[in-house]
C-alpha positions as CSV (number, residue, x, y, z in Angstrom):
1,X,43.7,21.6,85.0
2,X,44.3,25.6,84.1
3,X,47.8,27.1,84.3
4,X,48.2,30.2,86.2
5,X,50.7,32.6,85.5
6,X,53.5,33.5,88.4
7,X,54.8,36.8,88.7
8,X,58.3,36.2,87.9
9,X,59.7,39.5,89.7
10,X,60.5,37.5,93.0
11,X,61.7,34.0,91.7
12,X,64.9,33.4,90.9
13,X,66.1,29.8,89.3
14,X,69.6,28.0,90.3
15,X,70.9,25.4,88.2
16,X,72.9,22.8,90.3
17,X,76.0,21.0,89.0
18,X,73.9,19.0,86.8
19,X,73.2,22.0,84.0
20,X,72.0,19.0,81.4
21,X,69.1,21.1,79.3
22,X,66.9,17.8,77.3
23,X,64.0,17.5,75.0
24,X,61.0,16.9,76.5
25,X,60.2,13.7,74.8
26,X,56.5,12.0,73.9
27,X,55.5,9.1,75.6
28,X,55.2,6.9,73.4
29,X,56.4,8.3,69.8
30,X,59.8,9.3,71.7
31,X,59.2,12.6,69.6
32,X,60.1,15.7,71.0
33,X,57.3,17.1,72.5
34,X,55.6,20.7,71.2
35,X,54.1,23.2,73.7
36,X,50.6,23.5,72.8
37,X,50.1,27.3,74.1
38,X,53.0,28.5,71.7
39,X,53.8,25.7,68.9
40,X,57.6,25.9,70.5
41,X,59.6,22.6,70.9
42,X,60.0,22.0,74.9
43,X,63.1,21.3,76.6
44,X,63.5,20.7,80.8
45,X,66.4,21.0,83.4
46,X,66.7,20.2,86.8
47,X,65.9,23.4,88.9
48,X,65.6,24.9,91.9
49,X,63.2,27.7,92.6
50,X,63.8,30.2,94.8
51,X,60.8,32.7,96.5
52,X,60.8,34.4,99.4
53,X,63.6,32.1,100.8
54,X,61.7,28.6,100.0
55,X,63.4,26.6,97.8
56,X,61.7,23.8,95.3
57,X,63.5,21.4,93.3
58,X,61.5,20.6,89.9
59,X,62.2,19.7,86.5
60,X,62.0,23.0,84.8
61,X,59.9,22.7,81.1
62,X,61.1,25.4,78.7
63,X,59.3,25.8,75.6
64,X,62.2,27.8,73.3
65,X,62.5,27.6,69.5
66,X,66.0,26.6,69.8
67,X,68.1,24.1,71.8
68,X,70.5,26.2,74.5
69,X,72.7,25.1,77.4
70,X,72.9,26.7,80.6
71,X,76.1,26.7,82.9
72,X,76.0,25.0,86.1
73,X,75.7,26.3,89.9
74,X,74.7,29.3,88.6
75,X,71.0,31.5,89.6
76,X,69.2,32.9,86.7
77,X,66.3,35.3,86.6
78,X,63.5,35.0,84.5
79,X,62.9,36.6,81.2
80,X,59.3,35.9,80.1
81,X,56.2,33.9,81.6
82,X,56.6,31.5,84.0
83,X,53.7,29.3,84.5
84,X,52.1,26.4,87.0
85,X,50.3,24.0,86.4
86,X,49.0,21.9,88.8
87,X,48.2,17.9,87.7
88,X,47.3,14.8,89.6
89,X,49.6,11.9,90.1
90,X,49.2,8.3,91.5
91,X,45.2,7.6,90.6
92,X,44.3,11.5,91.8
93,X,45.6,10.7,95.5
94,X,47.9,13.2,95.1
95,X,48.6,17.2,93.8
96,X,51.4,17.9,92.3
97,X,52.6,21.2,90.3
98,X,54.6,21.6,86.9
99,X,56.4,24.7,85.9
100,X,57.1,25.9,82.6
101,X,58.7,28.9,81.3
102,X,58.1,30.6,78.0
103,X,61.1,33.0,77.2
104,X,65.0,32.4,79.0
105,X,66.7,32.5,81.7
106,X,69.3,35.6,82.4
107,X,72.2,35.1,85.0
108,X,71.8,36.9,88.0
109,X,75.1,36.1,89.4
110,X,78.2,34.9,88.8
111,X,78.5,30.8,89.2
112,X,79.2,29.4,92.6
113,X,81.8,27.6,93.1
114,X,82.4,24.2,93.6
């Protein structure tokens, strides 16, 4: 399925208390998996997005050249392209939507706190 490109103006990203930034792995050769649009190594966090009020909690692909951390219960804003991409899951029963983000993610605000 195509990927369409979201206007990253209104979103805004918090990162809970679990700020754990991972490879995205292969499958099956356990290798870390390379975004195909930009030959970048992909990483993923648990995220929350945040538009117009509505908040989705998703596992957050990044495709970065190199590995970074991110600090918990904090929001970011985006810097770069944030893309969906919508995929089928259980036998094509069911629609669900991947997000990935080419570029960082800037603090907006100071952490929360506990």
């Amino acid at each position: 399925m195509a990927s369409f490109k979201l206007d990253p103006n209104g979103v805004e990203i918090y990162i809970g208390s679990d700020a754990t930034v991972t490879p995205v792995t292969d499958f099956t050769t356990k290798e870390q998996q390379i975004d195909k649009s930009t030959g970048l190594p992909l990483y993923k966090v648990n995220a929350e997005l945040i538009v117009d009020g509505a908040v989705e909690t998703v596992a957050l692909k990044i495709a970065s050249k190199d590995a970074f951390t991110l600090q918990a219960r904090t929001e970011y804003k985006v810097n770069g392209s944030l893309y969906a991409t919508p995929w089928l899951k259980d036998g094509a029963r069911n629609v669900s939507v991947s997000f990935k983000l080419v570029g960082s993610l800037i603090p907006a605000k100071a952490p929360r706190g506990e």
